[in-house]
C-alpha positions as CSV (number, residue, x, y, z in Angstrom):
1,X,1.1,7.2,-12.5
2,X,-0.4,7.1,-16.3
3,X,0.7,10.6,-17.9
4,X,3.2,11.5,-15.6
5,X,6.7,11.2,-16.6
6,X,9.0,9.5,-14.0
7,X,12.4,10.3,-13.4
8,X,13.7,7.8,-11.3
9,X,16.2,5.2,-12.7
10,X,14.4,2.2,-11.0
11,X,16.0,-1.4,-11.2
12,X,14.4,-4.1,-12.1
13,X,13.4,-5.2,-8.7
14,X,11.8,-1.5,-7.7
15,X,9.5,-2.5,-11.2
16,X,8.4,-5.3,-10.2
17,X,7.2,-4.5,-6.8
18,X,5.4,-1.8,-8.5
19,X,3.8,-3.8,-11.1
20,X,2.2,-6.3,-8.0
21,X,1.3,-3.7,-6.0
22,X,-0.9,-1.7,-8.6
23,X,-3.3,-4.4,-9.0
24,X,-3.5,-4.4,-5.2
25,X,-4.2,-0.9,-4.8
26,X,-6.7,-1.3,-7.6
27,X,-8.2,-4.2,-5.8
28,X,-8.3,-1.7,-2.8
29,X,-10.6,0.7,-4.1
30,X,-12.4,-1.7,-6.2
31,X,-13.5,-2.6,-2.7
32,X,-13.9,0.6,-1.0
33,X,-16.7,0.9,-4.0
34,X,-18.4,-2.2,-2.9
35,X,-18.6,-1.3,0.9
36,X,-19.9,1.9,-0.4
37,X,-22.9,0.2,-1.8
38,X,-23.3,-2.2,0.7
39,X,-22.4,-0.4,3.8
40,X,-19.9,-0.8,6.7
41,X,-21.9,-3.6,8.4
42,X,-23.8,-6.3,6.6
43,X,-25.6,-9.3,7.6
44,X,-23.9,-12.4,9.3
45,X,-22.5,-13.7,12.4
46,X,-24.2,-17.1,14.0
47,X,-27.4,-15.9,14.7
48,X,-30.0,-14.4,12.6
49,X,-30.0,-11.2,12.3
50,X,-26.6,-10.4,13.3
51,X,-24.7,-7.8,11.8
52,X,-20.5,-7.9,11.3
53,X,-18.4,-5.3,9.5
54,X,-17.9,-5.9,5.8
55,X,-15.1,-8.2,5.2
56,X,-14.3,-6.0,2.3
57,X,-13.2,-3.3,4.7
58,X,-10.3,-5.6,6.2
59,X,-9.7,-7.2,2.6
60,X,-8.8,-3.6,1.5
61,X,-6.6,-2.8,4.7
62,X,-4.9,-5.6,4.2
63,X,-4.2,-5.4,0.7
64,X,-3.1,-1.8,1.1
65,X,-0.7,-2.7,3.8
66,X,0.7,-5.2,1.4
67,X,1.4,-2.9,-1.6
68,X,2.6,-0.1,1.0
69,X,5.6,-2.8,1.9
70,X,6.1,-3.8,-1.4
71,X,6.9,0.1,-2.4
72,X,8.7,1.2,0.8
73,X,11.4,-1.0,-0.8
74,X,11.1,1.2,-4.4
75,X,14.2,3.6,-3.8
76,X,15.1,6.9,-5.8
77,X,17.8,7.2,-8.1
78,X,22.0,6.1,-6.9
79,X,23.3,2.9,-6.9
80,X,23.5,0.7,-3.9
81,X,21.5,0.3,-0.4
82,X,22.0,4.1,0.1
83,X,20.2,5.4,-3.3
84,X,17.5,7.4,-2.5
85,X,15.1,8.0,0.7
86,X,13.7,4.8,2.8
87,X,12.0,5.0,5.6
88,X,14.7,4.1,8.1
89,X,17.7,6.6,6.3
90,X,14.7,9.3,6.7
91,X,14.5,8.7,10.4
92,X,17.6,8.3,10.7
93,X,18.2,11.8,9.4
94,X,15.3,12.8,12.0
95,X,16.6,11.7,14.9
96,X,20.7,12.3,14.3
97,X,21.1,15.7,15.8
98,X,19.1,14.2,19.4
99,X,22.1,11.9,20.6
């Protein structure tokens, strides 16, 4: 988000779930580089010669899915549980005219 200006009154809480999940999505792609250079499958397993996917490649899944939770709580602007768009007031919206 560097040299973007952000609108959003965000509370305390929204920052700080930001500020732990940057360094996860860094971490992410840090390791999206490495499986680049060492490819999707690398040596290991029991036997010699086996071949297993890159452990990096669930590390980064993993991580992403973590910092994807953390900001599905970061809200827009308006006071309260009802400031700005979540993922369930979104569906919610979606589906309210189907009843």
């Amino acid at each position: 988000m560097d040299g973007f200006e952000v609108e959003l009154e965000l509370e305390p809480a929204d920052l700080a779930a930001i500020d732990i999940a940057a360094p996860m999505l860094a971490r992410a792609a840090s390791l999206d580089d490495l499986v680049r250079r060492e490819g999707q499958m690398v040596p290991g397993g029991n036997r010699a010669g086996m071949f297993v996917l890159h452990p990096g490649i669930t590390e980064a899944r993993q991580l992403r899915q973590a910092a994807g939770a953390l900001l599905a709580k970061v809200r827009g602007e308006g006071d309260g549980p009802e400031r700005g768009h979540n993922s369930r007031s979104a569906a919610g919206a979606r589906w309210a005219g189907r009843r």
